[in-house]
C-alpha positions as CSV (number, residue, x, y, z in Angstrom):
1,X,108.8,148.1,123.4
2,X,105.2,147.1,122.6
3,X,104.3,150.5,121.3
4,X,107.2,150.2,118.9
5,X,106.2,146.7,117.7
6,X,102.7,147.9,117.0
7,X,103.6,150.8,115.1
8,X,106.3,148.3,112.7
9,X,103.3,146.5,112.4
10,X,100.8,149.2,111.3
11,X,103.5,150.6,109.3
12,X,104.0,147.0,107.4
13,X,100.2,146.9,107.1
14,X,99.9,149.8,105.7
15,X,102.7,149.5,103.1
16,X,101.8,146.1,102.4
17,X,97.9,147.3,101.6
18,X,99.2,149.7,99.4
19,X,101.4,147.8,97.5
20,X,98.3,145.6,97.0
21,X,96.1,148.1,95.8
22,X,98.6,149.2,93.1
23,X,99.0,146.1,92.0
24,X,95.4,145.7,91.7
25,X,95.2,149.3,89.7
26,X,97.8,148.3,87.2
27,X,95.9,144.9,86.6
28,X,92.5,147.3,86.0
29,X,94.2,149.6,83.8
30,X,95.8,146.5,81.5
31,X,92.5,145.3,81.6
32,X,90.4,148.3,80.8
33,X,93.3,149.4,78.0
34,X,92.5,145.8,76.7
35,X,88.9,146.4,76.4
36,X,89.0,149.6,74.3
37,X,91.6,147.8,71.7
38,X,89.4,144.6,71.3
39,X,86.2,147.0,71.0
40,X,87.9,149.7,68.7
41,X,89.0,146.3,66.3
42,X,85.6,145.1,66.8
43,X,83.8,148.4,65.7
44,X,86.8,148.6,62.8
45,X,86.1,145.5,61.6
46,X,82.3,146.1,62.0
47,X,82.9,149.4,59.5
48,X,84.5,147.6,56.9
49,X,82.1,144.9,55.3
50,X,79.7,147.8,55.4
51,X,81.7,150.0,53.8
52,X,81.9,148.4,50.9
53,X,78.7,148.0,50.1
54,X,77.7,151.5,50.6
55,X,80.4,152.7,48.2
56,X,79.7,149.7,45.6
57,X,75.5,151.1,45.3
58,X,77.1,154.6,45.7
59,X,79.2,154.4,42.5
60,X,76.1,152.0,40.3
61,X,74.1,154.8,41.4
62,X,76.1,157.2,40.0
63,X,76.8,155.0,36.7
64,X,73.2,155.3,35.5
């Protein structure tokens, strides 16, 4: 009877953990898919103003 009782209990422990450690893989992958959208707007938003700019001395260049 105490061997049974131990191996529920190593059995619930060992579920338990994993259950754990996928909940703590989903929360890393929200996180890390979270970090490449805010740094691809960041880097998009970085692009733009300097976009401009280039084009804008590209097409005075071009005018004279």
């Amino acid at each position: 009877m105490v061997y049974l009782t131990a191996i529920i209990a190593l059995l619930i422990f060992i579920y338990f953990n994993r259950y754990l450690q996928r909940k703590r893989d989903e929360r890393r992958e929200h996180w890390r898919e979270r970090r490449e959208e805010q740094l691809q707007q960041f880097f998009e938003a970085k692009k733009k103003p300097n976009s401009e700019p280039d084009d804008e001395v590209s097409d005075t260049t071009e005018d004279q």
